[in-house]
C-alpha positions in Angstrom: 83.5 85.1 75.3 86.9 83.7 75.2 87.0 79.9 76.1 87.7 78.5 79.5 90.5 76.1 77.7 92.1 79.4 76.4 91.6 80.9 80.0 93.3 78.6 81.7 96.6 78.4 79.2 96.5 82.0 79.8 96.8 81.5 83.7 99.4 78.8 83.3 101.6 81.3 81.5 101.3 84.2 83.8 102.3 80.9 86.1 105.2 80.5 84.1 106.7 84.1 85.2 105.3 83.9 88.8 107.3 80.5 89.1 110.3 82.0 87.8 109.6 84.8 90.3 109.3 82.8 93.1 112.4 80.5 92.1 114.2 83.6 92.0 113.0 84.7 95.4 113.5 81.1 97.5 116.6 80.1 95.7 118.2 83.5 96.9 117.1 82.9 100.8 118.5 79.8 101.1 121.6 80.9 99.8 122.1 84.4 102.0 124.7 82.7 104.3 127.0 81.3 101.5 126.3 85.2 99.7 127.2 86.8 102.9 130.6 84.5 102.7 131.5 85.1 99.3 131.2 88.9 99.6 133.0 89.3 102.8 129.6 90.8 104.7 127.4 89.8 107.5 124.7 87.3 106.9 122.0 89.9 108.1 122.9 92.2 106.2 122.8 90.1 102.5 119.1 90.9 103.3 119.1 94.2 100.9 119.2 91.8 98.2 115.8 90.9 99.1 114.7 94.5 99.5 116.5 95.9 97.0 114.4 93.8 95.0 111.2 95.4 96.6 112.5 98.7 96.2 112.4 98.0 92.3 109.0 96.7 92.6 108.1 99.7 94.6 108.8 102.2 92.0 107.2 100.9 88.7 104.1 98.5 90.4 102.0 101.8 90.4 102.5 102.2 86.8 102.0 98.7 85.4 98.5 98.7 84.8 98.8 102.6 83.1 101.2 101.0 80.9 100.2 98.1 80.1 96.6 99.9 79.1 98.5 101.9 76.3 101.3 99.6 75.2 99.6 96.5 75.1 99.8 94.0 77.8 101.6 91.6 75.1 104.1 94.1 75.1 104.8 94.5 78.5 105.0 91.4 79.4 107.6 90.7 76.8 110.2 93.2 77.4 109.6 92.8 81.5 111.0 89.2 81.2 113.7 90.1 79.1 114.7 92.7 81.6 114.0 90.0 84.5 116.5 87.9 82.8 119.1 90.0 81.8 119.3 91.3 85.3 119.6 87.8 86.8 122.6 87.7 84.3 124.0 90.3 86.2 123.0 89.6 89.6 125.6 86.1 89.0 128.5 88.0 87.9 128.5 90.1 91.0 131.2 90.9 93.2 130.2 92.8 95.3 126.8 93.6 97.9 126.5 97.1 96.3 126.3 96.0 92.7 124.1 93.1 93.6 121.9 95.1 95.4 121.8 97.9 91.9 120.7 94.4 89.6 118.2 93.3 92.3 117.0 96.9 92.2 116.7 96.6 88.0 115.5 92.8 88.4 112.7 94.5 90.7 111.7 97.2 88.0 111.2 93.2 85.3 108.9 91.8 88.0 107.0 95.1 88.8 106.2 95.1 84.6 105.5 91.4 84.6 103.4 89.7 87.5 101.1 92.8 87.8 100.5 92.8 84.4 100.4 89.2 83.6 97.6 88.6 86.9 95.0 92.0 84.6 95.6 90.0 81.8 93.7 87.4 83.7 91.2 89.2 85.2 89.8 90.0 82.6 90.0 87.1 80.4 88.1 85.4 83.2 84.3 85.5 84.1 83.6 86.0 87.5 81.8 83.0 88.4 85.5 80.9 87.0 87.6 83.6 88.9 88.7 80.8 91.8 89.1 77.8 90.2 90.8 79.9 87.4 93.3 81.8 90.5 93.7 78.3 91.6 95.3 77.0 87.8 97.5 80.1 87.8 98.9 79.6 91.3 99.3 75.7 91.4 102.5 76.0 88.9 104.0 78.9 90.4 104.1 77.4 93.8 106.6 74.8 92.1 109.3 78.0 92.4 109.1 77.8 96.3 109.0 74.0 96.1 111.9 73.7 93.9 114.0 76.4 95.3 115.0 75.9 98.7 116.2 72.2 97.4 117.8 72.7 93.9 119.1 76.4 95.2 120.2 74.5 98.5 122.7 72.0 96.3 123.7 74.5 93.9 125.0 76.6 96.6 126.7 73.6 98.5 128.0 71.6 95.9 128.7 74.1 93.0 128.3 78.5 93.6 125.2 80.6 94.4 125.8 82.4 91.4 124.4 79.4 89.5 121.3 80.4 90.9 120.6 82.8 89.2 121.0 81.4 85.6 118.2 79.2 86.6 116.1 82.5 85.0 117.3 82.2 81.8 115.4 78.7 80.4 112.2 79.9 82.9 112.4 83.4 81.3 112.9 82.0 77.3 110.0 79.5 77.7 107.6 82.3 79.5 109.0 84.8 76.5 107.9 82.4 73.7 104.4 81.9 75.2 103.8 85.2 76.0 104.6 85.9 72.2 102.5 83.1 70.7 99.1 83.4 73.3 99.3 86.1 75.3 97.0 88.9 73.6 97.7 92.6 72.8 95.3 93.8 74.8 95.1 97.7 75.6 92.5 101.1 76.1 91.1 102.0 73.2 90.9 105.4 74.8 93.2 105.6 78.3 92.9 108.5 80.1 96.2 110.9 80.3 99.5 109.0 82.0 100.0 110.1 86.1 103.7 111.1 85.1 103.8 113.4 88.1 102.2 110.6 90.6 104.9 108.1 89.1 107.8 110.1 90.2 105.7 111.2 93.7 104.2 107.4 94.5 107.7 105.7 93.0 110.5 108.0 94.6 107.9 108.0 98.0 107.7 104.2 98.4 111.4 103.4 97.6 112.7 106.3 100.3 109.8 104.5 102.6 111.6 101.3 101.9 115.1 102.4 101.9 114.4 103.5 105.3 113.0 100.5 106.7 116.2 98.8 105.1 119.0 101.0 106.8 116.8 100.6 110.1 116.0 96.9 110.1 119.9 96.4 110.1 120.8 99.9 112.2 122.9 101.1 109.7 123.2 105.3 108.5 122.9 107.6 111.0 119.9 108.8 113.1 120.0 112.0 111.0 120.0 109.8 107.8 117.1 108.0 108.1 115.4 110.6 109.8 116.1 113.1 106.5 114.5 110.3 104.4 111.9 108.8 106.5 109.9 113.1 106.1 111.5 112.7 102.6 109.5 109.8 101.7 106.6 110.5 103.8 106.5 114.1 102.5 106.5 112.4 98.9 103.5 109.8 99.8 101.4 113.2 101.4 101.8 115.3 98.1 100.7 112.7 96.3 97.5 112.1 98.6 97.0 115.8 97.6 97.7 115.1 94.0 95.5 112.2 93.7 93.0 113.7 94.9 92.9 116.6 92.5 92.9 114.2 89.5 90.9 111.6 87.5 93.0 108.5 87.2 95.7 108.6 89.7 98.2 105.7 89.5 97.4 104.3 92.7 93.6 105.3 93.5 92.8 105.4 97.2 89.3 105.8 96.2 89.3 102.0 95.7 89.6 101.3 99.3 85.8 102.2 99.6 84.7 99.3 97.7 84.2 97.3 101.4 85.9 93.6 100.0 89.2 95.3 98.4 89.7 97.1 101.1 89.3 94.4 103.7 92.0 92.2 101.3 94.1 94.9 101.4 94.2 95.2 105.3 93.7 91.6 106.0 96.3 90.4 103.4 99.0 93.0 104.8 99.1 91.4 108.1 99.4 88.0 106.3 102.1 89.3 104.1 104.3 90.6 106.7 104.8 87.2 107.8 105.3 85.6 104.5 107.6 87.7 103.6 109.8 87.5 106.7 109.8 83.6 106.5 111.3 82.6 103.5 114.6 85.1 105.2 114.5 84.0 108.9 113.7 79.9 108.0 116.9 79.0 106.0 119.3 81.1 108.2 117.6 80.0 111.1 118.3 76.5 110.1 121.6 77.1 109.7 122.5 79.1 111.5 120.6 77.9 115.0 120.7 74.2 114.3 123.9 73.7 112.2 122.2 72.4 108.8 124.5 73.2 105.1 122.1 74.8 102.7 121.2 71.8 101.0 119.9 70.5 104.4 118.1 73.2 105.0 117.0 73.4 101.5 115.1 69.9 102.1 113.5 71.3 105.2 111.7 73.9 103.8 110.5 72.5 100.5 108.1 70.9 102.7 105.8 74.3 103.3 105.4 74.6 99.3 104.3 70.9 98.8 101.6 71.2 101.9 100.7 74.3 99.6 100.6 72.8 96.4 98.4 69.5 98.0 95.7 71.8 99.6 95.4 74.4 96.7 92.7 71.7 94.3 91.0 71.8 97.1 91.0 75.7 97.7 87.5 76.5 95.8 85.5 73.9 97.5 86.9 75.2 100.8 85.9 78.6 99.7 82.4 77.2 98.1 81.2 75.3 101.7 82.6 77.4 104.3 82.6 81.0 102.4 85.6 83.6 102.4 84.7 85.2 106.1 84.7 82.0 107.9 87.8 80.5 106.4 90.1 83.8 106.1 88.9 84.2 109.9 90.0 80.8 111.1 93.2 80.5 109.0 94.3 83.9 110.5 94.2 82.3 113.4 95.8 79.3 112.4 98.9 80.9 110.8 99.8 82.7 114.1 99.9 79.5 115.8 102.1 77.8 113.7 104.7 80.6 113.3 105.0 80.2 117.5 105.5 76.8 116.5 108.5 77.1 114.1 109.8 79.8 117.2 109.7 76.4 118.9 111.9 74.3 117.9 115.2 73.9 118.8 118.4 71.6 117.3 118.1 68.0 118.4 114.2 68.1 117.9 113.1 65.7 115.8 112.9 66.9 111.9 109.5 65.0 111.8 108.6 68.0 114.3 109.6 70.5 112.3 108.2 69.3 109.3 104.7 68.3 110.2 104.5 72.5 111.6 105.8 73.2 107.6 103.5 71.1 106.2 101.0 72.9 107.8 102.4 76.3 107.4 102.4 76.3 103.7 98.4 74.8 103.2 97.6 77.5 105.8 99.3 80.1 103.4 97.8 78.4 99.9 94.5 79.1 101.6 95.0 82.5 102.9 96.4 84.0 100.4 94.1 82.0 97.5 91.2 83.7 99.0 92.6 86.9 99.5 94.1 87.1 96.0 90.4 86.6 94.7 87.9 88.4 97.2 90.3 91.5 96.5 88.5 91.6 93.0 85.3 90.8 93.5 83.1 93.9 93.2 85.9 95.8 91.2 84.3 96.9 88.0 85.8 95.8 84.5 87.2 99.8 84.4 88.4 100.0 87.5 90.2 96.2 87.1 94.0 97.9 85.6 94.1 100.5 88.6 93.0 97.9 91.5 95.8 95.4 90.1 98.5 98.4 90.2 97.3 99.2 93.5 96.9 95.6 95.0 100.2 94.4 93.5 102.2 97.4 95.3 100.2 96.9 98.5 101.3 93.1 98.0 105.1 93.8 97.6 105.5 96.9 100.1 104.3 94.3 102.7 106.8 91.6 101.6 109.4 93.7 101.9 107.9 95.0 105.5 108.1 91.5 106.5 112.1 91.4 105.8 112.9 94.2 107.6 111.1 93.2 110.7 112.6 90.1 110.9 116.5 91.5 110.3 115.4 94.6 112.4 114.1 92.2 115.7 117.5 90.3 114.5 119.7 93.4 114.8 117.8 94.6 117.6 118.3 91.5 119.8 122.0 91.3 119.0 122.0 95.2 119.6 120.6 94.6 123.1 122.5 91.1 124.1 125.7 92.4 122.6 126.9 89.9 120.0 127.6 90.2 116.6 125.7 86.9 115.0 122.5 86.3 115.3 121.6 83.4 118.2 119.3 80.9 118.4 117.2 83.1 120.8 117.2 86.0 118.2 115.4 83.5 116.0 112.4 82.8 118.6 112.2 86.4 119.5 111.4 87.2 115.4 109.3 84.6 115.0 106.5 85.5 118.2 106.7 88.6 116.5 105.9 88.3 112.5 103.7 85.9 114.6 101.8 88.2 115.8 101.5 90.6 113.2 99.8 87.4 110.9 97.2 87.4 113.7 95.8 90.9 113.0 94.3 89.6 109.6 91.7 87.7 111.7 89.8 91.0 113.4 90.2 92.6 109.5 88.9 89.5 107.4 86.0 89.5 110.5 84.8 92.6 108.9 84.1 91.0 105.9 79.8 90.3 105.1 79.4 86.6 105.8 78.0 86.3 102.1 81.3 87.7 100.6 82.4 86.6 97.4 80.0 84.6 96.6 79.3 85.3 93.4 83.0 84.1 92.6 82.0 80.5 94.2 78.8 79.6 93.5 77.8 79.8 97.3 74.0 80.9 97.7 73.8 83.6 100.2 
């Protein structure tokens, strides 16, 4: 059995490329209004960068685990952050929305080979009774990339250029490149069973017309016609491949998983959460300056505050889990992160920043628990052959409802300004989208309810 010391160095350096993932990610929000300047667009719409991101991700999750099973996860990992980094490369050079948009798209196709890949590696390195605390050590330094972000990515972009943003990559992506090389194991099937080609191309070209429909809508853009044309292309796409999973073995994203009762319920649960995490780190820092007049570097200091309340309850995540079990905490932290989203819809400029950042604080431990326990009780009665197809599956789950939650928040943005007539976003817009990803958080509570009150706890130690 490989030692827990080796374990954990093998968590911190999947860390290493989920922190350069997330840097990537809050850096870029916080600099949207500056982008949206520099490129001659509207600030809304500098949201496909985000997406187009997703859209990557969206394409190539499905086949991560497939590939990584017969190219050796050493491999992947490798050339997935030299891709992520090149990219990056380009993504500063750009001079325009359209070709920023194309890199984020490539940048997406890095992160979809590396993350996936890098949390299997894990999985399986790890016994199941370690699986929390071992979770716990891979997420603790990757929540330094939201910490960091927002404030170094806030001064960059007032004091120097977003694009130096993105070269921020390149020393993450060398150091996580040099690990990888020297720990990271060449692990693969000895025997794989044959490649989905024909569900890559179905699953792949079905989820990115799915999200390059939600895109055009969320900022009313193409014509009705358009999006109609690829809202049955994409869903037409997504049925064949029902059919064609179905009719096969090893399909590269297995619905049959959703049977196994604690996966499933992750997968439901953690959607709803999702939707709202990933349509805060877009409505937060324009909010802030956009509704209350902060530079980026202001707002940049605002919202480092969610990552640190994350990063100070996240120790304490596996004795949360251990006394209080996963049903009982996922339920009341549902519950919890609705409130605090009507909270942020709150405020108002002239409020006291203590106000605002006590509700942040609070936000991001809420999250660090959430998503810590969903991240874990998603695996826990997934057999060791099953573990590469429930990571592909989980991970695109994971990512489609990220970039959901963007495209709800600039759709209820463009919708508002749609039905008020004016061209910016207003203060009022702002509330409107947060009561909403508001209440889409709160529909993980009746899903994580379903879960058996002794749930996972084989992966804490808690006696039934």
């Amino acid at each position: 059995m490989v030692s827990l010391s080796r374990v954990h160095l093998t968590a911190l350096i999947v860390a290493s490329m989920l922190f350069m993932e997330q840097l990537d990610g809050t850096i870029l929000s916080t600099a949207l209004p500056s982008i949206a300047n520099s490129l001659h667009v509207d600030t809304v719409a500098t949201s496909v960068a985000l997406t187009a991101y997703i859209i990557g991700l969206a394409i190539f999750i499905p086949a991560s685990g497939a590939l990584a099973d017969r190219l050796g996860s050493r491999t992947v990992l490798s050339g997935a952050i030299i891709m992520f980094v090149l990219c990056s490369v380009a993504c500063a050079s750009a001079h325009s929305l359209t070709f920023l948009a194309c890199m984020r798209t490539l940048q997406g196709i890095g992160g979809a080979l590396m993350v996936p890949v890098g949390r299997l590696v894990v999985l399986r390195s790890t016994p199941r009774e370690e699986l929390v605390r071992t979770m716990t050590w891979m997420m603790l330094p990757a929540t330094l990339g939201p910490l960091l972000g927002p404030v170094v990515g806030g001064f960059i972009t007032t004091y120097l250029s977003w694009r130096w943003n993105f070269y921020l990559n390149i020393p993450v992506g060398i150091i996580g490149l040099i690990l990888t090389r020297r720990f990271i194991p060449e692990v693969r099937e000895k025997q794989p069973p044959p490649f989905d080609l024909k569900g890559m191309f179905l699953a792949g070209g079905g989820l990115a017309l799915l999200s390059l429909v939600a895109e055009l809508f969320s900022h009313n853009e193409g014509t009705k016609t358009l999006i109609l044309t690829l809202l049955l292309m994409g869903a037409g796409l997504m049925s064949i491949y029902g059919l064609h999973a179905q009719r096969i073995r090893s399909p590269l994203l297995d619905f049959r998983l959703l049977a196994t009762d604690t996966f499933r319920i992750s997968v439901i649960g953690g959607a709803a959460s999702r939707i709202a995490v990933g349509a805060f780190p877009f409505l937060l820092p324009t909010f802030l300056q956009i509704g209350t007049g902060m530079t980026a570097a202001q707002s940049g200091m605002v919202t480092f505050l969610a990552p640190v309340g994350a990063i100070g309850i996240r120790p304490f995540v596996p004795a949360i889990l251990r006394k209080w079990g996963f049903r009982r905490v996922l339920v009341t932290n549902g519950l919890s992160a609705g409130i605090l989203a009507a909270l942020l819809a709150q405020y108002h400029r002239g409020q006291s920043l203590w106000v605002l950042a006590a509700i942040l604080l609070a936000s991001g431990m809420a999250q660090s628990v959430q998503f810590s326990a969903y991240n874990t009780i998603a695996y826990a009665d997934i057999p060791a052959s099953r573990m590469s197809a429930a990571t592909s599956f989980y991970a695109t789950m994971q990512q489609l409802m990220l970039s959901l939650g963007i495209c709800i928040a600039a759709g209820t943005l463009t919708l508002t300004g749609i039905l008020n007539v004016h061209p910016e976003p207003t203060p009022h817009d702002f509330v409107i989208a947060f009561l909403v990803v508001g209440f889409i958080s709160l529909l993980a509570t009746p899903a994580a309810a379903r879960l058996a009150p002794n749930a996972g706890a084989v992966l804490t130690g808690k006696k039934a």
